[in-house]
C-alpha positions in Angstrom: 41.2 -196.1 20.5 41.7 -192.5 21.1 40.3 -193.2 25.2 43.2 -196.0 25.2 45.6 -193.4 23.5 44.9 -190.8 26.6 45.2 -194.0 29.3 48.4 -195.0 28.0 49.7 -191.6 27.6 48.7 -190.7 31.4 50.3 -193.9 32.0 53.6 -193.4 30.5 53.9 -189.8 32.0 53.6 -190.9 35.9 56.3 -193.8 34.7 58.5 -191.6 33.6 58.1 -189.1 36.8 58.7 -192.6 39.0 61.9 -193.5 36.7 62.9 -189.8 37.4 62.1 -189.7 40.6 64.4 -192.7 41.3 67.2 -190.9 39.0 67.3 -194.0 36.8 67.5 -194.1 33.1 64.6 -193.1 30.9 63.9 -194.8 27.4 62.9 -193.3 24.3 59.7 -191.8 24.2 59.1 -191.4 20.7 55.0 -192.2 20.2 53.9 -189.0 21.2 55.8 -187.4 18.5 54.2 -189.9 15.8 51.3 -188.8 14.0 47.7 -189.9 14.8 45.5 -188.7 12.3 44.5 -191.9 10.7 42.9 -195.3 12.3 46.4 -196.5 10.7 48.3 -194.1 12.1 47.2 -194.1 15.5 47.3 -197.7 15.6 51.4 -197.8 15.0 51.4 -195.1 17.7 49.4 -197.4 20.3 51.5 -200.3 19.8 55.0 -197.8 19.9 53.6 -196.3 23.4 52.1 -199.8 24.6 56.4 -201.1 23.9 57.6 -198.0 25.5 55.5 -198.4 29.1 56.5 -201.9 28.9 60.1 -200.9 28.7 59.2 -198.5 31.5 57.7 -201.1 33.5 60.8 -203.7 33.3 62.7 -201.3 34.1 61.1 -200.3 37.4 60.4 -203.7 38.1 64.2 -204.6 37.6 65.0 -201.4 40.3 62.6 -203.2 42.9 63.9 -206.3 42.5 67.6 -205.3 43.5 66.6 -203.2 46.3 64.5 -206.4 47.2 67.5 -208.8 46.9 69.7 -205.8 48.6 67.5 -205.8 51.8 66.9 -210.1 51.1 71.2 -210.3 51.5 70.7 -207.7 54.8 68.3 -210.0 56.8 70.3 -213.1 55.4 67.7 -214.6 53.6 70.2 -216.0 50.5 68.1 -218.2 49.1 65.6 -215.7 48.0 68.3 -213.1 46.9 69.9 -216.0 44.4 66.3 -216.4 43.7 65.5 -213.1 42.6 68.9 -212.5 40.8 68.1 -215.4 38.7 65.1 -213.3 38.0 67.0 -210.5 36.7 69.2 -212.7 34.8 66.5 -213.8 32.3 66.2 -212.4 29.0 63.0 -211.5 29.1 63.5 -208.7 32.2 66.5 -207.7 29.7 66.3 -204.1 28.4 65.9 -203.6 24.2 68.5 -201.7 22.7 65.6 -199.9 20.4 64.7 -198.7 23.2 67.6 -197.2 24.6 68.1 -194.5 26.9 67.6 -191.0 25.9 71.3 -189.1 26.8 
């Protein structure tokens, strides 16, 4: 558990340079600052980090898509830009207001 704790934290760290790096919003990052002490502990802490990297991970995947339906609307391919905006409409690429931005 503590080798996933380290993967997920390396994880989360070059998602938050990406989201940084594109100057969009970045949410809470609050696992690292939970204790880890116990197998109990450290298990609430997993599942916080594996929810914030997911949050990440919408959110990235949310950019790419506009910039994707962006350049599908500049080579006038509409069908796939409606197609991909539908995408973004879905509630499941929606972000979670626990997981707001920090600032």
């Amino acid at each position: 558990m503590r080798q996933e704790w380290a993967w997920l934290f390396r994880e989360q760290q070059m998602f938050y340079d990406e989201l940084v790096g594109l100057k969009l919003p970045v949410p809470r990052r609050l696992a690292s600052q939970m204790p880890r002490d116990s197998i109990d502990e450290l298990r609430k802490a997993l599942n916080r980090i594996r929810e914030e990297n997911n949050r990440m991970k919408i959110r990235l995947n949310r950019y790419r898509t506009q910039v994707e339906i962006r350049e599908s609307v500049q080579e006038g391919w509409y069908e796939h830009a409606q197609f991909m905006q539908s995408l973004l409409a879905d509630p499941i690429y929606q972000s979670d207001v626990e997981m707001s931005d920090e600032e």
